[in-house]
Structure formats: C-alpha cells, structure tokens
C-alpha positions in Angstrom: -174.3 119.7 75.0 -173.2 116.6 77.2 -175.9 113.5 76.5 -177.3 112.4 79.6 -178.3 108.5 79.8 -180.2 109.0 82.8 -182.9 111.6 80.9 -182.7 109.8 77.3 -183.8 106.9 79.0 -186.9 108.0 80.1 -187.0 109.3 76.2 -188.0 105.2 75.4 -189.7 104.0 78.8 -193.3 104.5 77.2 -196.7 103.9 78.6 -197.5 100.0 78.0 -201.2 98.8 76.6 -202.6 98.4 79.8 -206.2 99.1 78.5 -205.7 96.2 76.3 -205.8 93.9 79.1 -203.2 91.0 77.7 -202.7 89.4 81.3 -204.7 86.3 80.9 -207.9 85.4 82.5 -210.1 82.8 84.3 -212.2 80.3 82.1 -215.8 80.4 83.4 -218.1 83.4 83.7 -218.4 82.5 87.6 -215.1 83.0 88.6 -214.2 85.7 90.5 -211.1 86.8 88.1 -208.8 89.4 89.3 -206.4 91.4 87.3 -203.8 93.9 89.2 -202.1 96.3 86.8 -198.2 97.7 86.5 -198.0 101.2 85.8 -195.5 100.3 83.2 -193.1 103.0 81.8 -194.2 106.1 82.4 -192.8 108.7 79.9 -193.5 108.8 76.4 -192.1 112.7 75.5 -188.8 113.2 74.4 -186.6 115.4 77.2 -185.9 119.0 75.5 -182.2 117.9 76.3 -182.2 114.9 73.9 -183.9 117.1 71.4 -181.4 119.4 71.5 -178.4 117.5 71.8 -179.4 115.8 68.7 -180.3 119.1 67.0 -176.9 120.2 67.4 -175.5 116.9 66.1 -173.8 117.6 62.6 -172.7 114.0 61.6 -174.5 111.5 59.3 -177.6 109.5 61.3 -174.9 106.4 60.6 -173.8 107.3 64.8 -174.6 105.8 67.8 -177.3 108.4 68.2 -178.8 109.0 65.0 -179.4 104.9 65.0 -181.1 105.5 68.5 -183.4 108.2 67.5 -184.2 105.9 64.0 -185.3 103.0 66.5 -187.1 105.4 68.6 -188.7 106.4 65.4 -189.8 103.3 64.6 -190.5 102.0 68.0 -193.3 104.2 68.1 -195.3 103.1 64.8 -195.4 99.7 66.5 -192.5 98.7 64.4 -191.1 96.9 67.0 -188.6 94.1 65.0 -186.8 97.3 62.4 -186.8 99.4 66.0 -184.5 96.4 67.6 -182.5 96.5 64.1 -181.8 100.4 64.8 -180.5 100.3 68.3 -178.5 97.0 67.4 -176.9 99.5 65.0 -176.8 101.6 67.6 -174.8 99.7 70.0 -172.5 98.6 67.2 -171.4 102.1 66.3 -171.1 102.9 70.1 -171.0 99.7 72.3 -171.2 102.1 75.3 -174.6 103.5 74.4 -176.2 103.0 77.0 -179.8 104.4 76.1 -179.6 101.7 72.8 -179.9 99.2 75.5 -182.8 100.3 77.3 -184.3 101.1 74.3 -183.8 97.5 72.8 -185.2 95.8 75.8 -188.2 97.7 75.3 -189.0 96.6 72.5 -187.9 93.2 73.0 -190.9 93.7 75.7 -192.9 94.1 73.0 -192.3 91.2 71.1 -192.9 89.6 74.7 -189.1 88.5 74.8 -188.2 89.3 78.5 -185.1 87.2 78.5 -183.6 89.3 75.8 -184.8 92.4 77.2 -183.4 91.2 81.0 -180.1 90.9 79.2 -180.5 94.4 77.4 -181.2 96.4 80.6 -178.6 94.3 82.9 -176.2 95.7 80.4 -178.4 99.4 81.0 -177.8 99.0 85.1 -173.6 98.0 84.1 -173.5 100.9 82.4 -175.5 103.4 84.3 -175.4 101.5 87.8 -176.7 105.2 89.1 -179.7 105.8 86.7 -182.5 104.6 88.7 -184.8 103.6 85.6 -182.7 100.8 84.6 -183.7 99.1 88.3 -187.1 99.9 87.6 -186.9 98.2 84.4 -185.3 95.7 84.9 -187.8 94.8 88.4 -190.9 95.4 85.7 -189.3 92.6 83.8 -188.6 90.4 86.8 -192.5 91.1 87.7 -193.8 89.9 84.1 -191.4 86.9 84.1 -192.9 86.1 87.7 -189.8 86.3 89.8 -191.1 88.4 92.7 -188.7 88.6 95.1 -185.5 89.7 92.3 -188.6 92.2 91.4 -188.8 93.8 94.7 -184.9 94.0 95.4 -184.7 96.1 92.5 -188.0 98.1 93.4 -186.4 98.7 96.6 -183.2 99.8 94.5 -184.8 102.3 92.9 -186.8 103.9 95.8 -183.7 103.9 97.6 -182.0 106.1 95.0 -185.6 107.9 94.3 -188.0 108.4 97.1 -190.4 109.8 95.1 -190.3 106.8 92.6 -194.1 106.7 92.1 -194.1 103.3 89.7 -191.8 101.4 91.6 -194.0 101.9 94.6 -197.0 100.7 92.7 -195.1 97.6 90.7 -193.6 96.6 94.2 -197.1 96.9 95.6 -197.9 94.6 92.8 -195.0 92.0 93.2 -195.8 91.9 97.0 -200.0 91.5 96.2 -198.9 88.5 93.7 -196.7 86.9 96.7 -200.0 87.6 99.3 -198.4 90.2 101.3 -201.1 92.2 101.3 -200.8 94.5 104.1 -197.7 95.1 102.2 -199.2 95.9 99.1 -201.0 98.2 100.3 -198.6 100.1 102.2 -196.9 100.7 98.7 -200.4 101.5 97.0 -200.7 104.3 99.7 -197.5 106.1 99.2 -197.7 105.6 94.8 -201.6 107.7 95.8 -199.7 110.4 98.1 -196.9 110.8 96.1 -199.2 111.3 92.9 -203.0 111.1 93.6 -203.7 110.7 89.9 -201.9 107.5 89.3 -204.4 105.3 88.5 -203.3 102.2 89.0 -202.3 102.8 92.8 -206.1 103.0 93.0 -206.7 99.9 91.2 -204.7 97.8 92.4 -205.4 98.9 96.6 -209.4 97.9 95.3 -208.1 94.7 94.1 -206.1 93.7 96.9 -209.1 94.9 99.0 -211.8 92.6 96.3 -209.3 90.0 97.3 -209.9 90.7 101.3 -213.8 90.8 100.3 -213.8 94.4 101.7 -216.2 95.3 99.4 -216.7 98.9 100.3 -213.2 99.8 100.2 -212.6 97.9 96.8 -216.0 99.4 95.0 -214.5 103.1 96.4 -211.0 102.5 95.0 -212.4 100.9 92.0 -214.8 104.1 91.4 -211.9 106.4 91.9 -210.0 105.0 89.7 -212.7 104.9 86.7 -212.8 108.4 87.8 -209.2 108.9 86.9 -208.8 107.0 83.6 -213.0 106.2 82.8 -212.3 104.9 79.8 -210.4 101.5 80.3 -212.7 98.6 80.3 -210.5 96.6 82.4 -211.7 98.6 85.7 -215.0 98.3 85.2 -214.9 95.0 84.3 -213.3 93.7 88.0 -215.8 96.5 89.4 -218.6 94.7 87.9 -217.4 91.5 89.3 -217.3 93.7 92.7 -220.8 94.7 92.6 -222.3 90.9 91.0 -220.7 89.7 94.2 -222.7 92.2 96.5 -225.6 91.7 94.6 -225.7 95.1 93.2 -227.5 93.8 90.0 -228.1 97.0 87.7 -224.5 98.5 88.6 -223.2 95.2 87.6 -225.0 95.3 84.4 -223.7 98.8 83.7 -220.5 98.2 84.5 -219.7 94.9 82.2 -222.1 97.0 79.3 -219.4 99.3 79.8 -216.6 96.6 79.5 -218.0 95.6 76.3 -218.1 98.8 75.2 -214.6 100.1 75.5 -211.9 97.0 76.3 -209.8 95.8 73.3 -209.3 92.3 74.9 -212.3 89.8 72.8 -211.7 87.2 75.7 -212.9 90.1 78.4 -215.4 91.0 76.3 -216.9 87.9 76.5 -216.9 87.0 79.8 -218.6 90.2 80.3 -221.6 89.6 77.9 -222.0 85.9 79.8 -221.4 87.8 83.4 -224.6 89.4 81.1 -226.5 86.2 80.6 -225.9 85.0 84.1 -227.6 87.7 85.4 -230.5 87.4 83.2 -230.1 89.9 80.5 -228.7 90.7 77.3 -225.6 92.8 76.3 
C-alpha cells in the first residue's frame, strides 16, 4: 500500500493542553484578563491507512517508518525528548520522510522550542508543498511565536487549499483578534461555528472578542455555549466569571471561579480565582 504523507500527518497533529491554560496571565485580581484559545492540532487517531501500511511492513523497525511509529509511541507518554530521538532516526534512514518532520516539530512544541519546530515543518511544506497541514502548522507556530501576519498568510494558505479547514479559520480568527481586527475575527469565528458547530473554541474565542467589545450579552451567550460544549475546562469559566463580576452578576460570578478552582490545572488561575473570591466577599 502507497504511504500517504498528507493522512500520516494528521497521525501526529494531536490535541494540545488547552485546559491547562499555559498562556500567561494578568498580575492583580482586578484586571480584566483575557485569554483566546487555538484549537491546536486536531487529530489524535491513527488513519487505518497508516495502520495498515505499517502492518504490511516486513522489515526491521530500524526504517524510516518503524523509527516514526517508535516516536509516535513515545510522543504520546509525554516522552517528548526520546520521541525527537526517534524521528531524528527517522529522517536519517529516510531524509525524505516527510511525516518525521512534522512529527519532530511537534514535539519540539512541546518542549516549547518553536524555532526548531518552524524549521521542522518548513522542511514538512518543501516536501509536501500540497498537504495543507503543514501550512496550518507551521501558521500555529507563527501564532505562538507572535508573528501574526506570516500566521495569517499561511492560514489563508490552507483555506485556500481546504475550505472547510475548520482550525485554520479559528487560529486566523485568533491571529486577527491579537492584531485588533476584530470584525475580522469574528468573521472567521463564524464560519469555524458553521463549518462545525461543536468546535469549542470558535465559541470562545467570538465571546472573548465580544468581552473585549464589552458586549456583554453576546460574550456571556458564547461563553455559556461553549461550557456547554466542553463543561469541564476551567479556563471558560474562569473569563465567564470575569464576564459576569463585570455585570455585577455576583452569585454567577462566584459559581463560575468555584468552578475554575475546581477543574483548571493552571495553580496561577486558580488563584486569581479564589482572590476574584475574596474581592467579592466570600470564601472559595
């Protein structure tokens, strides 16, 4: 069976700890701290057609693709450094291997090296300049590394090769929100929601660009429908309880930074939320 790059890429484009919140935040309880989210990479499953090819693979695992599905391997027990070893090995064997490459950079992401993972998935795009991932990629890196507008060109690459390119809608709503092109943002927040009305963070991030308009019903709406969609990630309800403090919707307030502390990973967010407690009189 022929190996396709294009579907073995979306093999190691996995879903990024956006409940953990590791965007930093504001230093006083007071501040009106907003956090937009990415949607990240979106698949975490192994296509049946990598699983197969593999399957019918009778060499040693010393090839170009037994290294790659070794790093994949370790990539996801969080082994993130022996995972870059693998697919290193893996572009040794085969210097052509193209899904080695975006799986490197991926974990290079997770050892927060964007430079090194920009180099990995420029090589990706060279390689497979048709494979609309590695612009997405490669425009999610841009994002984190705060070049916007290199963000959006390649954001606008990928839609252009894939309308229906739901993440890159939402990231370039994201890179446009960041450069306060709002109504732009929102444009792209829109389409991510009709393309798939159960992406999350197209919901999020339309009620934080709204939070930041101080339209306060249409934030505390997209903010609720988006709990609704993924109700247990403290992050939402945290900027929903900044929402309602600044309405003076007391008790939801409460609720919703109780329910901050309750399920976000991120100490720091967990206590703002307990002095967003205090500052409203009450104890977490």
């Amino acid at each position: 069976m022929i190996y396709t790059a294009s579907r073995a890429a979306l093999f190691i484009i996995l879903v990024l700890l956006l409940a953990g919140c590791m965007r930093g935040l504001g230093s006083t309880a007071t501040d009106a701290t907003h956090q937009a989210v990415t949607t990240g990479p979106i698949s975490p499953e192994i296509p049946s057609q990598v699983v197969q090819a593999t399957s019918d693979t009778k060499e040693s695992s010393k090839t170009a693709e037994g290294y790659y599905k070794t790093g994949v391997a370790s990539y996801r027990k969080g082994d993130y450094k022996q995972a870059i070893n693998s697919f290193s090995e893996a572009i040794k064997s085969e210097p052509d291997y193209a899904p080695a490459f975006l799986g490197r950079a991926q974990a290079h992401r997770q050892q927060r090296d964007d430079q090194e993972a920009l180099n990995d998935v420029n090589q990706f795009v060279a390689l497979e300049p048709n494979d609309p991932d590695g612009f997405y990629n490669r425009g999610d890196i841009y994002l984190t590394m705060g070049s916007y507008d290199q963000a959006i060109a390649d954001f606008d690459q990928t839609i252009k090769m894939k309308s229906d390119y739901v993440g890159a809608y939402v990231d370039r709503g994201l890179a446009f929100e960041y450069k306060g092109k709002y109504a732009d943002a929102i444009v792209d927040y829109d389409q991510a929601i009709k393309l798939n009305p159960n992406v999350w963070q197209g919901y999020y991030n339309r009620g934080h660009v709204y939070h930041l308009q101080h339209k306060w019903d249409q934030a505390l709406a997209d903010y609720g429908q988006a709990i609704t969609l993924s109700p247990n990630n403290g992050l939402i309800y945290y900027q929903r309880g900044i929402a309602h403090r600044i309405v003076n919707h007391k008790d939801e307030a409460i609720a919703d930074f109780r329910k901050c502390i309750e399920l976000c990973r991120n100490q720091e967010m967990k206590d703002k939320s307990e002095l967003y407690l205090q500052v409203l009189g009450v104890k977490p």
